[in-house]
C-alpha positions as CSV (number, residue, x, y, z in Angstrom):
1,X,0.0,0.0,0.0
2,X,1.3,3.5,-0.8
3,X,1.1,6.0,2.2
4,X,-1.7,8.6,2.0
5,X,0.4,11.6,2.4
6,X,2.6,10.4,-0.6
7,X,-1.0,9.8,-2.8
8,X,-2.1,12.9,-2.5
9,X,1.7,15.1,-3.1
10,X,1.9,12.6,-5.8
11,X,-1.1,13.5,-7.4
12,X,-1.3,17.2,-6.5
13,X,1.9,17.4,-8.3
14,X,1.7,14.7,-11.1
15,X,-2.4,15.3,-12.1
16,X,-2.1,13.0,-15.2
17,X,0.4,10.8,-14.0
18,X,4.0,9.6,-15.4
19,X,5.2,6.3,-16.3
20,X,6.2,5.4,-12.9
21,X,3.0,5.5,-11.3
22,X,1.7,3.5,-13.4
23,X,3.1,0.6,-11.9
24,X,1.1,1.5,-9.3
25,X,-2.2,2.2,-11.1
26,X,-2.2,-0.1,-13.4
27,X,0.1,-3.3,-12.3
28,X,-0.2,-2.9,-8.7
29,X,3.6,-2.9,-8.1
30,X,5.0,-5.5,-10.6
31,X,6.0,-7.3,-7.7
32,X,5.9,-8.2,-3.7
33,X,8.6,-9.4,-1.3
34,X,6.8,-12.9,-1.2
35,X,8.4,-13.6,-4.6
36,X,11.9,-13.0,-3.8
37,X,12.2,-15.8,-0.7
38,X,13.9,-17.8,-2.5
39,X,16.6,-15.5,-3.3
40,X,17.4,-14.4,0.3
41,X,19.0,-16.4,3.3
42,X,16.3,-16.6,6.2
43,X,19.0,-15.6,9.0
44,X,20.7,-12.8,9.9
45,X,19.2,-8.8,9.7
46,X,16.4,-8.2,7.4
47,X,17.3,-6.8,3.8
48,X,16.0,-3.5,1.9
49,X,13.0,-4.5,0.0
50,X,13.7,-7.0,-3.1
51,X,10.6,-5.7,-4.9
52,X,11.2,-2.2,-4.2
53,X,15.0,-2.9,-5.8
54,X,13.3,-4.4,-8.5
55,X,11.2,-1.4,-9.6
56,X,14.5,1.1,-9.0
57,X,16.3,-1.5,-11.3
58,X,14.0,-0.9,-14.1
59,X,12.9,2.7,-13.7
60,X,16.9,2.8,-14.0
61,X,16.4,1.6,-17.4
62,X,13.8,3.3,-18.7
63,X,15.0,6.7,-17.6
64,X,18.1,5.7,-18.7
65,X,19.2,6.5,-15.2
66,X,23.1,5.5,-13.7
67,X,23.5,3.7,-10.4
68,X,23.9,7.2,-8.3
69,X,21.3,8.9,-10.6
70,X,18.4,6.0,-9.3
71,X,19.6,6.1,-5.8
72,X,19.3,10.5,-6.2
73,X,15.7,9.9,-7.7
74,X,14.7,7.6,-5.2
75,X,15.4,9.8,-2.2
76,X,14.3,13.0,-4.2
77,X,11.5,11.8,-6.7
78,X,7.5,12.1,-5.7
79,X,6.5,9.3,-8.6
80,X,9.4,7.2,-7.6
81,X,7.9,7.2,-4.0
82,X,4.6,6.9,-5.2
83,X,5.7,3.7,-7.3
84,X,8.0,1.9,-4.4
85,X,5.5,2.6,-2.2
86,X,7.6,4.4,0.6
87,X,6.8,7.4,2.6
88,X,7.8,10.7,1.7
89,X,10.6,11.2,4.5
90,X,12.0,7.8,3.7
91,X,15.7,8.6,2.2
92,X,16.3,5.7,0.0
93,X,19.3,3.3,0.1
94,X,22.9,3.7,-1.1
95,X,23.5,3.2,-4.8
96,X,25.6,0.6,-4.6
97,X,23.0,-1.8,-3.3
98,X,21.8,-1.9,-7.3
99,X,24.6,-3.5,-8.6
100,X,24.2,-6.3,-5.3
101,X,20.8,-6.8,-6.7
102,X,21.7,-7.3,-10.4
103,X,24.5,-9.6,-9.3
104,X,21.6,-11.7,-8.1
105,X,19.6,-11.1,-10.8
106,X,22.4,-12.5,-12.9
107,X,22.2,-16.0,-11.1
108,X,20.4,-19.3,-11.9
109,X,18.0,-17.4,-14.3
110,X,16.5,-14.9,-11.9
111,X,16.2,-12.4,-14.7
112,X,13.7,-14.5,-16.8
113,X,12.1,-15.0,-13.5
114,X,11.5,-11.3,-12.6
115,X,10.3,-11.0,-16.2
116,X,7.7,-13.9,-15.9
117,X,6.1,-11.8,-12.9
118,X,5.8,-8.6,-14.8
119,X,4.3,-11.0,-18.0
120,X,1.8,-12.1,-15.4
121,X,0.7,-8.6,-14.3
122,X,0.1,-7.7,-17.6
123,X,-1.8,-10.7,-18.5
124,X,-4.2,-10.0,-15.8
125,X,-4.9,-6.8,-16.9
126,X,-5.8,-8.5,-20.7
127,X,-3.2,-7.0,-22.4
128,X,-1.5,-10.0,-23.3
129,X,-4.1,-12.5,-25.5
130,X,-3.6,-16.3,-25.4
131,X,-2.7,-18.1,-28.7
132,X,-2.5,-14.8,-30.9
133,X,0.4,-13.4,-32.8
134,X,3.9,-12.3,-32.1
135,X,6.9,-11.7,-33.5
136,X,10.6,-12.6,-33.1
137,X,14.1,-10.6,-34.6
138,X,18.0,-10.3,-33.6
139,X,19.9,-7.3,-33.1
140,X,23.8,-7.5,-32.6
141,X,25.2,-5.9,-29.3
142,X,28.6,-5.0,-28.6
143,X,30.5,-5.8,-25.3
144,X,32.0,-3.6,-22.9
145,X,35.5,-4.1,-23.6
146,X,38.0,-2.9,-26.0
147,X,39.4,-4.4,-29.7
148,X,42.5,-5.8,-29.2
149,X,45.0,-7.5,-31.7
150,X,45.5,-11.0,-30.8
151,X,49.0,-9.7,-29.4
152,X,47.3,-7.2,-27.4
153,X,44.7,-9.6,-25.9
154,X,47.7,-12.2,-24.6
155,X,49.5,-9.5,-23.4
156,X,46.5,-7.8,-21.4
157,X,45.6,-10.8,-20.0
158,X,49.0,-11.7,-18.7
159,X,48.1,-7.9,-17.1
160,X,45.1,-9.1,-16.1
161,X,45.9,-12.3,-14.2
162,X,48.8,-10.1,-12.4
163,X,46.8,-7.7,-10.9
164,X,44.3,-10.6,-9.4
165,X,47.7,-12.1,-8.0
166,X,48.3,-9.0,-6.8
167,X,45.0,-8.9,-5.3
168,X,45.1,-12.3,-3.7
169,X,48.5,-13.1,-2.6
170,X,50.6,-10.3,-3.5
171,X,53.5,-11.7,-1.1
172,X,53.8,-14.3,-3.8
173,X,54.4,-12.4,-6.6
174,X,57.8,-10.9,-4.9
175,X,60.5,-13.3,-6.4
176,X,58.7,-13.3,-9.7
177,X,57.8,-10.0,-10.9
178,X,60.7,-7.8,-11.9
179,X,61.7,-4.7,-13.7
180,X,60.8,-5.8,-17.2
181,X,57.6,-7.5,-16.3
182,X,56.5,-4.0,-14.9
183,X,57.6,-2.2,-18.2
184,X,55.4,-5.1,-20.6
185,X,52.6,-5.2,-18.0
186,X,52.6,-2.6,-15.6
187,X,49.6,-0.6,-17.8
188,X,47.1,-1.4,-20.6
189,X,48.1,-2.6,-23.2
190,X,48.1,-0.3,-26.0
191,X,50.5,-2.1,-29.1
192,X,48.3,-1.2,-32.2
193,X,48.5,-3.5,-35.4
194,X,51.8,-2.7,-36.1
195,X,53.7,-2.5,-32.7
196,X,57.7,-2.2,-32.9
197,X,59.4,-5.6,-33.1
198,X,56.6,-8.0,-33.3
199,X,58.4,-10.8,-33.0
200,X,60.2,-10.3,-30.4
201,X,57.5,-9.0,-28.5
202,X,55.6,-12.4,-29.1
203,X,58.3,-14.3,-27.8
204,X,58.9,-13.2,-24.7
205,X,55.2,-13.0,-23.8
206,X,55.1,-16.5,-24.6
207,X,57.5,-17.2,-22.4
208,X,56.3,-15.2,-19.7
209,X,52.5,-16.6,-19.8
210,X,54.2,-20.1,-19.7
211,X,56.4,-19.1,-16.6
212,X,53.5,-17.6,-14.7
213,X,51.3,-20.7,-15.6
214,X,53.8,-22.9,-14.1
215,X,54.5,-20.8,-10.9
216,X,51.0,-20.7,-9.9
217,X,50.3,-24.7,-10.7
218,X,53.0,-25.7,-9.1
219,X,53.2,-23.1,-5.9
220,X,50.1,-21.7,-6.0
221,X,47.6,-24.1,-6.3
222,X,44.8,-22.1,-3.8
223,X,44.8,-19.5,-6.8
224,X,44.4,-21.5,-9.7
225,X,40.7,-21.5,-10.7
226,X,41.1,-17.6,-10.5
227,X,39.0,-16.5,-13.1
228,X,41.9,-14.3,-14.5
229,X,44.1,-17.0,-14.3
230,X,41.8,-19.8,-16.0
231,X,41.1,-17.1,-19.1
232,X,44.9,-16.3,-19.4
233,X,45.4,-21.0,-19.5
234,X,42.9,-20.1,-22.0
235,X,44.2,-17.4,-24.6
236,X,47.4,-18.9,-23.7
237,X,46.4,-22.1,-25.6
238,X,44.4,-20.4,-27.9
239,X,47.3,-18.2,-29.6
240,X,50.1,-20.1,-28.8
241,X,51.8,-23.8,-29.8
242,X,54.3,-25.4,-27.5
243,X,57.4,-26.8,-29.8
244,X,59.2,-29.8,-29.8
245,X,61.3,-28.0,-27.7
246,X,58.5,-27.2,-25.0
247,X,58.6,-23.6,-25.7
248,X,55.6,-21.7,-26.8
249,X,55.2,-20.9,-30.3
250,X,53.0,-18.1,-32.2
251,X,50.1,-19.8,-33.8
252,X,49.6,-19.1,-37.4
253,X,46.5,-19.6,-39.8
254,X,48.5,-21.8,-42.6
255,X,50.5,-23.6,-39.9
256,X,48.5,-25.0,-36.7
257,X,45.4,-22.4,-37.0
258,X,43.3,-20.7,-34.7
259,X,40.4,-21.8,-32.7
260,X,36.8,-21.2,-34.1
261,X,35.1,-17.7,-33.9
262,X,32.4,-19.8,-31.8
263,X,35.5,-20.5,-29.2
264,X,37.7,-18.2,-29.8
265,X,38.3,-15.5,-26.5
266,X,38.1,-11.5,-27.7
267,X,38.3,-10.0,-24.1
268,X,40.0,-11.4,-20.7
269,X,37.4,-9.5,-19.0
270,X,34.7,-11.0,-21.0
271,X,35.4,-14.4,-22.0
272,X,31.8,-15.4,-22.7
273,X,31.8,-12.2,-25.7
274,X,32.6,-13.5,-29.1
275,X,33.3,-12.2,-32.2
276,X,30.3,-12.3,-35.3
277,X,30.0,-11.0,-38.7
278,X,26.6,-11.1,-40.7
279,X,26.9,-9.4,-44.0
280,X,29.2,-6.4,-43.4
281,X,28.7,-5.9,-40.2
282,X,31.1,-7.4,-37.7
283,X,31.4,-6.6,-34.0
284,X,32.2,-8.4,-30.5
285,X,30.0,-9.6,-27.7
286,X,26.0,-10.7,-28.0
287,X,23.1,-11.2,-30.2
288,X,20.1,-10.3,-28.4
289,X,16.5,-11.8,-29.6
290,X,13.1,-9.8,-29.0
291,X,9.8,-11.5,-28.4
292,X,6.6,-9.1,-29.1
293,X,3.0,-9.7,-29.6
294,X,1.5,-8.2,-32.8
295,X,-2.7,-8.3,-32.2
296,X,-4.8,-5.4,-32.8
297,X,-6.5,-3.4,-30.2
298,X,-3.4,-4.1,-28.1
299,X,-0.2,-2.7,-27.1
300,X,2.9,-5.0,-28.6
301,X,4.1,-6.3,-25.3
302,X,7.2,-7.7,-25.3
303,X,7.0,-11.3,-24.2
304,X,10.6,-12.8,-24.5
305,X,14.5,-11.8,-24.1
306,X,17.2,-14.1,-25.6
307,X,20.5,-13.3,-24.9
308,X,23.1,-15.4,-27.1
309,X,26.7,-15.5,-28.1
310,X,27.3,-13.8,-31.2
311,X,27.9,-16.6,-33.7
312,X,24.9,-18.4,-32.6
313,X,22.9,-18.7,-35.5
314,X,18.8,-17.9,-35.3
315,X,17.8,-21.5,-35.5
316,X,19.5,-21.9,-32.6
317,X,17.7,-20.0,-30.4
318,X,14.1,-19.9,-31.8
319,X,13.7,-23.3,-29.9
320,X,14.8,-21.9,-26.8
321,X,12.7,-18.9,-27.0
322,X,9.5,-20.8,-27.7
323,X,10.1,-22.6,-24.5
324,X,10.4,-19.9,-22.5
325,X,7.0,-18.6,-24.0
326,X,5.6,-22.1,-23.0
327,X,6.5,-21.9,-19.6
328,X,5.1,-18.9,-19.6
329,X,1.7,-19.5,-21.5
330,X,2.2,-17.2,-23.7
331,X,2.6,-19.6,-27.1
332,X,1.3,-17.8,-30.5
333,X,-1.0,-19.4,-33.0
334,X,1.1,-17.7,-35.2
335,X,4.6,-17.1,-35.0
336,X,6.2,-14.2,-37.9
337,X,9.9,-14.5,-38.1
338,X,12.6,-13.6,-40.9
339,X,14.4,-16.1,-42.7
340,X,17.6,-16.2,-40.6
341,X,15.1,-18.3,-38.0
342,X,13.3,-20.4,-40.6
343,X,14.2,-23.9,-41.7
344,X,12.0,-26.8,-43.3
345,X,13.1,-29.1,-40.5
346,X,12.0,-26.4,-37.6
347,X,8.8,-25.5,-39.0
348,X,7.6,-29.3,-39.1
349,X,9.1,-29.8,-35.6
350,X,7.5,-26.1,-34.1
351,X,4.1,-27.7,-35.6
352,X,4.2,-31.1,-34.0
353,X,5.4,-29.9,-30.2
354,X,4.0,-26.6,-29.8
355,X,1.5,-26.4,-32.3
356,X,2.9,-23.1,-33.9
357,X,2.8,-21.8,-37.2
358,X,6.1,-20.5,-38.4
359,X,5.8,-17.9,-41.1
360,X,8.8,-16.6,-42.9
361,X,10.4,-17.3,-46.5
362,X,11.5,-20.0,-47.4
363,X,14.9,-19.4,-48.8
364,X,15.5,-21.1,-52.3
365,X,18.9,-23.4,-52.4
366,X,21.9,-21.4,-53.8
367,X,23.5,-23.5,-56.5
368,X,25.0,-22.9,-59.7
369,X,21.4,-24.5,-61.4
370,X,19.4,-22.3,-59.1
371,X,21.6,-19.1,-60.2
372,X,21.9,-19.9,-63.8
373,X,18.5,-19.4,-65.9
374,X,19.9,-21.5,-68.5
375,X,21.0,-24.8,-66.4
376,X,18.1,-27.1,-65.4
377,X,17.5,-26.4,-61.6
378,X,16.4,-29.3,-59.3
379,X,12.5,-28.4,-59.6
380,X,12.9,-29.5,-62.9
381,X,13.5,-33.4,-62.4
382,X,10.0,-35.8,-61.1
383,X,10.4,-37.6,-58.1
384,X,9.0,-40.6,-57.6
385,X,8.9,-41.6,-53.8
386,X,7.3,-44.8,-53.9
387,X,10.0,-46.4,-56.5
388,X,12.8,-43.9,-54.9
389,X,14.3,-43.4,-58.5
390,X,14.0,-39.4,-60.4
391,X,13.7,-39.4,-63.9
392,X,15.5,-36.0,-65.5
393,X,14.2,-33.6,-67.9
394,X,15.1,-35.9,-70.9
395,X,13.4,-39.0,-69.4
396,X,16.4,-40.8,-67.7
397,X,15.9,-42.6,-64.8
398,X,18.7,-41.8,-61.7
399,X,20.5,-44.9,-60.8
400,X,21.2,-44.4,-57.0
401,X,19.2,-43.2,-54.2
402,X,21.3,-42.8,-50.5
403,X,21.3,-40.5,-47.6
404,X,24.5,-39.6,-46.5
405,X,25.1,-39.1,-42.8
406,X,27.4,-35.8,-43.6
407,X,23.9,-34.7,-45.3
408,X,20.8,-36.2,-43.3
409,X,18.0,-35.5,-43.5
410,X,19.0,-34.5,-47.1
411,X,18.0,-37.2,-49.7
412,X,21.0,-37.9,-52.5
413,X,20.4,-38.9,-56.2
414,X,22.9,-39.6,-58.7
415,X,22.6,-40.3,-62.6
416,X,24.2,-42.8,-65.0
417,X,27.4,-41.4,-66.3
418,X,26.6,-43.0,-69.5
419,X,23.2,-41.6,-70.0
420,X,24.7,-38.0,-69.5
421,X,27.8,-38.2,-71.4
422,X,25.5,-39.3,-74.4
423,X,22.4,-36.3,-73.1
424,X,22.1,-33.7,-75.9
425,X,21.4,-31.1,-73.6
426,X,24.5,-31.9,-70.6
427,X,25.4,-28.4,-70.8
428,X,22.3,-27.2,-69.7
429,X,22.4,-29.3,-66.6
430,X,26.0,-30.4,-65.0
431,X,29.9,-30.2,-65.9
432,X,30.4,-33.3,-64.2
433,X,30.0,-36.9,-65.2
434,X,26.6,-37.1,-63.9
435,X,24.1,-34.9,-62.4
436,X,23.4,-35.5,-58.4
437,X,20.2,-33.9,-56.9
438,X,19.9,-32.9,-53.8
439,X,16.4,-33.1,-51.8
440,X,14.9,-33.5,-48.7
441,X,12.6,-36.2,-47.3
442,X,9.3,-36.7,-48.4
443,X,7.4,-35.2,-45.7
444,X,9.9,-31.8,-45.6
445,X,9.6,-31.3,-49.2
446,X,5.9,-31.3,-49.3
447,X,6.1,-28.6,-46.7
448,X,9.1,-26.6,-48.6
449,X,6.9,-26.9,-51.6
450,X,3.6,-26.0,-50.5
451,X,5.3,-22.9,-48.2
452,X,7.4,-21.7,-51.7
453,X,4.6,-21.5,-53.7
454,X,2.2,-20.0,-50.9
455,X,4.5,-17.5,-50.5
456,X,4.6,-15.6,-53.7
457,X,0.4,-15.4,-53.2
458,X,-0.7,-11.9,-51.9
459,X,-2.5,-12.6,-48.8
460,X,0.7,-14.5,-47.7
461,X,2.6,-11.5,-48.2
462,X,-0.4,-9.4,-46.8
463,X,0.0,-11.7,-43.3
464,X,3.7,-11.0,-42.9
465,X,4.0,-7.7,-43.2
466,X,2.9,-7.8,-39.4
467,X,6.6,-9.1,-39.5
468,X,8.1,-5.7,-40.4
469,X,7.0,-4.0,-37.5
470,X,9.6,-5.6,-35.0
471,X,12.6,-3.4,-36.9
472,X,10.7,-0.4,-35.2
473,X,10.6,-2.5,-31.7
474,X,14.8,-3.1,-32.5
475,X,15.3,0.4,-32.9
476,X,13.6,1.7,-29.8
477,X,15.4,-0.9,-27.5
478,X,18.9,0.3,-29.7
479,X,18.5,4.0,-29.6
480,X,15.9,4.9,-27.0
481,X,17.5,2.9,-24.6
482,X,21.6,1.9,-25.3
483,X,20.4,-1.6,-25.5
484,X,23.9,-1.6,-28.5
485,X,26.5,-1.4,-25.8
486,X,26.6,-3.6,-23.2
487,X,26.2,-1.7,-19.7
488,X,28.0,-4.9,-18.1
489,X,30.2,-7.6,-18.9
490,X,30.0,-11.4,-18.7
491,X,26.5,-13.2,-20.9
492,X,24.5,-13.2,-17.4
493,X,24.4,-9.8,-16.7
494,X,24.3,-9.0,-20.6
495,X,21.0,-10.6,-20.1
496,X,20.4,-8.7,-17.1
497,X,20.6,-5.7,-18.6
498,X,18.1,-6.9,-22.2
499,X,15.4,-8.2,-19.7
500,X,15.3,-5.0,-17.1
501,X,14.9,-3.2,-20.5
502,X,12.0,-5.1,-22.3
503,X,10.3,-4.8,-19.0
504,X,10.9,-0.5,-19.1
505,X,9.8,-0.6,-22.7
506,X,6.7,-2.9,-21.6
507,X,6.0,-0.1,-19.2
508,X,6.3,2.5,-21.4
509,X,3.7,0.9,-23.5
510,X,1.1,0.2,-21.5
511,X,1.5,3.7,-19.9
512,X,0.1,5.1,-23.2
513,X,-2.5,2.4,-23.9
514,X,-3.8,2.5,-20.4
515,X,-3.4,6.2,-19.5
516,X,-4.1,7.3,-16.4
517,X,-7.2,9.0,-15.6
518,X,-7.2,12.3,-12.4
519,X,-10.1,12.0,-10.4
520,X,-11.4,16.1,-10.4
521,X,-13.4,16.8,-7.6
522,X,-16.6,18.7,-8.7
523,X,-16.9,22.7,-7.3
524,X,-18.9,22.8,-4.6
525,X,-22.5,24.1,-5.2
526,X,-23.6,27.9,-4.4
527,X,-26.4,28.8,-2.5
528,X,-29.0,29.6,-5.3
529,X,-27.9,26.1,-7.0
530,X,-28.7,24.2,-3.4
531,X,-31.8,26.2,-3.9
532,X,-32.7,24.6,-7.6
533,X,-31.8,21.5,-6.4
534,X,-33.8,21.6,-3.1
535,X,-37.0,22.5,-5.1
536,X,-35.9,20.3,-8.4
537,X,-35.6,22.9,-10.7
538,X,-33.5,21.8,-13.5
539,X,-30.1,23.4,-13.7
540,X,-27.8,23.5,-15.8
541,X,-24.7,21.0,-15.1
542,X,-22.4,23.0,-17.5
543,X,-21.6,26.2,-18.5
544,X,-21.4,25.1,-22.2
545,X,-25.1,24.0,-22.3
546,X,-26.6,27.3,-21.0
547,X,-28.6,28.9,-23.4
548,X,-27.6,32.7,-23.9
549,X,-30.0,35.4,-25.2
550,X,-28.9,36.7,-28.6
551,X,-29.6,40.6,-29.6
């Protein structure tokens, strides 16, 4: 309950309302204490209030608000009273309680658990239909840490692990650290791409990773699963070789190669950020997914935050995110995405478990028959499933039907040399031997088929252009609220920071679709009109519907 002195300053001075007390009017506070139990030891002196931490956390975020800024507003802000609940002389908590409350936020997926009790305030309040519409796209997001050259990034993690040493046990470090480890690594590394003596410069980092490594296993062992320490083991292994001689040796790209973008470590400060590139743009740290519902007559409320590695492809996380919509019971009828998220395979298997239908394009296969106008393409050749044989253009039957593991679920079908060495038109068709096709299972190419060709139709095309209208939802998480740049580092608190966002933007939403309406207190009557109304005489209520003489 809010305190009745804080109701009335709060709407004496706020008479239609901001965005923060409409948690209050509409969503009756998001959130209580009773939910958080779980997250909170039952001993020792009661904490500030989780809930109240909560709404701070997200009013951060849609005020675009720092840590001290929040903490300031809490203490000096009528609607951030108004919406926390507390009474007008209360003076708030210190500012770094916030980032305490994140850091648990970022554990055993409390963030998607805050977000489920929002969902379920909105829900009640019917702005959230069952088994409608919504609406899924990516955005790239960039982590908080610097772009470092691969020598760069050894060298600032062998800064890195040092100063946790330091931190830990710095007595230790005493008969290993000396005057040229403080000139390499005594500040950031800043080489460039073409530092002075390269080589040299490699080497003896090298060797100094290696000797650190080695003092800590063998002397240190306490300090060994420091997480400095474990991500310097890491780009250690990941840059350099160690010889036939045991000493460590530059990797190269034509010689041993490097580890995998998927794998490979960009930050020592962020070793869960990867690096990504998707047509010409290429950056470092996250994709982030965004969940909205797309009925009419409601606000698009945004339903689901995915927070992924970077080289993650879409297909990979659709089936994640439809699970989290149904735990949630929030599953679509219809689900619009782009064709990054779409596959034959998924949309069969979205059908049969969730009973979802996917609509996006069907990409067409990119081959040198697809490209090429004048080269018989594969919708040209008849498939006969029952006899498993594909007669070509010219009437040929193939000879060989298989389904290679390196290509299941896909269906291989070769051709007779000899009947297309002798084929008048073997230009038209292959510059090998034989012609192979390349299909999928019956089942999946009836559904690529019929979603192809429905596709081109004009109420297909009609339907998805609900689709489009998630770019707008991208750019108001991008540039209305910094969702680009990565407040935090580490994937958990990445995802920290998307979900206390989608929440701010769901507020922000239903603010203007449920807008908050003052209660005005009528004047009080004057003599005469207690008079009218004593004797009922009809009066008029308004000034507008008197009726004024003319002349």
């Amino acid at each position: 309950m809010v305190p009745e002195l804080t109701v009335r300053v709060a709407r004496a001075c706020n008479r239609h309302g901001t965005t923060a007390m409409a948690i209050r009017d509409h969503l009756n506070g998001l959130w209580s204490d009773e939910d958080f139990e779980e997250w909170y030891p039952r001993d020792g002196r009661p904490g500030l209030s989780p809930a109240q931490l909560a709404t701070v956390s997200v009013l951060q975020f849609l005020l675009e608000l720092s840590d001290r800024q929040a903490a300031e507003s809490v203490r000096n802000r009528i609607d951030f009273k108004y919406a926390l609940g507390m009474e007008l002389e209360d003076p708030g908590f210190h500012h770094s309680v916030l980032t305490d409350f994140r850091d648990r936020l970022a554990e055993e997926g409390r963030a998607d658990r805050l977000l489920d009790l929002a969902l379920e305030k909105i829900r009640a309040v019917g702005l959230v239909r069952e088994r409608g519409r919504q609406r899924t796209d990516s955005t790239h997001v960039l982590a908080a840490v610097r772009d470092l050259t691969r020598l760069e990034l050894v060298t600032e993690a062998m800064r890195a692990a040092l100063e946790e040493l330091a931190r830990r046990a710095p007595h230790e470090l005493v008969a290993l650290v000396n005057e040229e480890w403080a000139k390499r690594y005594g500040r950031a590394a800043r080489l460039g791409k073409n530092p002075s003596k390269p080589k040299t410069r490699i080497k003896e980092t090298g060797e100094d990773v290696r000797l650190l490594l080695r003092y800590v296993h063998r002397y240190l062992p306490a300090l060994r699963d420091g997480e400095q320490v474990q991500a310097l083991r890491q780009i250690f292994v990941q840059n350099y070789v160690l010889d036939a001689s045991d000493r460590p040796k530059w990797r190269e790209p034509e010689d041993v190669g490097l580890p995998p973008s998927a794998l490979a470590i960009v930050s020592p400060y962020d070793t869960s950020a990867r690096y990504a590139r998707r047509g010409e743009t290429r950056w470092k740290g996250y994709l982030a997914h965004v969940t909205e519902t797309c009925d009419q007559d409601t606000p698009s409320v945004i339903t689901d935050v995915t927070t992924t590695k970077a080289p993650v492809h879409d297909t990979k996380a659709l089936p994640g995110i439809l699970t989290n919509l149904h735990d949630r019971n929030l599953l679509s009828k219809e689900h619009f995405v782009d064709g990054g998220y779409l596959s034959v395979a998924l949309k069969q298997q979205v059908a049969r478990e969730h009973g979802i239908g996917l609509v996006g394009p069907i990409r067409a296969r990119s081959t040198r028959q697809s490209r090429k106008g004048t080269v018989f393409p594969r919708e040209a050749f008849t498939i006969d499933w029952d006899k498993k044989t594909v007669a070509c253009p010219q009437g040929n039957i193939s000879r060989r039907w298989s389904t290679p593991p390196s290509l299941a679920p896909y269906v291989t079908v070769e051709f007779s040399p000899d009947d297309c060495r002798q084929c008048p038109v073997k230009a038209a068709c292959t510059r090998a031997d034989a012609r192979k096709v390349v299909f999928l299972p019956r089942d999946l190419h009836d559904i690529q088929s019929e979603s192809r060709t429905e596709q081109q139709t004009q109420e297909w095309l009609s339907r998805y252009s609900l689709r489009a209208a998630i770019e707008s939802t991208i750019s108001e998480f991008v540039n209305g609220h910094g969702m680009r740049q990565c407040r935090y580092r580490s994937h958990s608190k990445a995802h920290v920071q998307h979900v206390l966002t989608a929440i701010a933007v769901n507020l922000e939403r239903i603010d203007v679709h449920l807008p908050t309406t003052p209660t005005c207190q009528p004047r009080t009557p004057t003599a005469l009109q207690n008079f009218l109304d004593w004797q009922h005489i009809p009066r008029s209520r308004s000034w507008r519907a008197a009726t004024h003489p003319t002349g």
